[in-house]
N, C-alpha and C positions, 0 to 999 in steps of 0.2 A: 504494500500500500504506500501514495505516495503522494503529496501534495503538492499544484505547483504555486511556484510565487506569489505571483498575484491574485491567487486565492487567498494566499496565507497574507500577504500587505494588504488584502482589504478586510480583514477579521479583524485585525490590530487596532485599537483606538488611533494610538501613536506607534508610527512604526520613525525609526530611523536606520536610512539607509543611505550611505554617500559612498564615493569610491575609495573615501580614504580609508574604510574598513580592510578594504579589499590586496591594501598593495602592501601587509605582511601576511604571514602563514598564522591561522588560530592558534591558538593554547586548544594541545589535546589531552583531555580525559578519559582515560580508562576507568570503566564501572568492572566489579565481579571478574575479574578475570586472571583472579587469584588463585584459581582453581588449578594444579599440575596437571594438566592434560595438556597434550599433543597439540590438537588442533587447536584449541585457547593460544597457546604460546606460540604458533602461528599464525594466528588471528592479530594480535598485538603485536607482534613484529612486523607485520604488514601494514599494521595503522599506524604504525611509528615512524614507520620506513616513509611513510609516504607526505611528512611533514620533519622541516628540520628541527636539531634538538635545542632545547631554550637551555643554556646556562643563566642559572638562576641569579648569580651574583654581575653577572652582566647585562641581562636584558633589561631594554628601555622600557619603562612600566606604560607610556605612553603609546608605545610601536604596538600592544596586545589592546587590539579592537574587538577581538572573537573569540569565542571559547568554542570547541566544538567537544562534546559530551558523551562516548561510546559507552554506552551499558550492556553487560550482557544479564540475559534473563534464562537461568540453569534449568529451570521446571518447564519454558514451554521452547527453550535453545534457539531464542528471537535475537536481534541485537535491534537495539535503540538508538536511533541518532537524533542528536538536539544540540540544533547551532543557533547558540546565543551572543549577541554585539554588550559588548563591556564599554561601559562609561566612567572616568575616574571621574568624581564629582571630591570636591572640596568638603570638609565638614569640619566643625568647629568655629566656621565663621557666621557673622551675623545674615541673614537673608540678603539683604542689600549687597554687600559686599562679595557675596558667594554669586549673585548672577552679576555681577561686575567682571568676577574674573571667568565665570563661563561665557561670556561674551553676548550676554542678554541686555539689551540695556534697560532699566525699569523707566516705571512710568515718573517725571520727577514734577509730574503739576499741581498735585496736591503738596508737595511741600514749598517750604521757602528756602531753605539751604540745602547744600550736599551733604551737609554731618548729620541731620537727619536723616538719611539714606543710612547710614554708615554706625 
């Protein structure tokens, strides 16, 4: 079974999609496939092979726009795919200043100064 795109971007409320997702390789996750058998450890060697490997102390947290999610499910031997877009969002900052540095600009007519905002 298989859904295509534009089915699934018109189900989304908000979907975001730009190309700048697109021009590094996902973060891949392995689900279940802890299991010592054969084919599993073929399975994952394959999905591994087929995206390069992320050095954890070197990768740019900004270049991972994607996570793509492989589970395996033992009782009916399916696999799962579920690609998800990662957003680093700021937290800790006050609302104002958090869509300032996401590049949203608010609305500023209800106030009189910027330090209101902030």
């Amino acid at each position: 079974q298989y859904s295509l795109v534009r089915d699934v971007v018109s189900a989304l409320r908000r979907h975001r999609m730009h190309e700048q997702q697109f021009l590094h390789p996902p973060l891949l996750v392995l689900g279940n496939f802890g299991v010592p058998q054969m084919h599993l450890k073929l399975m994952a060697g394959m999905f591994q092979g087929m995206f390069p490997k992320i050095n954890v102390h070197r990768v740019n947290l900004n270049s991972i726009r994607r996570c793509l999610l492989i589970s395996y499910d033992s009782e009916s031997q399916l696999l799962e795919f579920r690609h998800y877009s990662v957003q680093v969002v700021p937290v800790g900052l006050s609302r104002g200043l958090r869509k300032i540095l996401q590049e949203k600009f608010p609305n500023l007519s209800r106030m009189d100064d910027v330090s209101e905002l902030l």
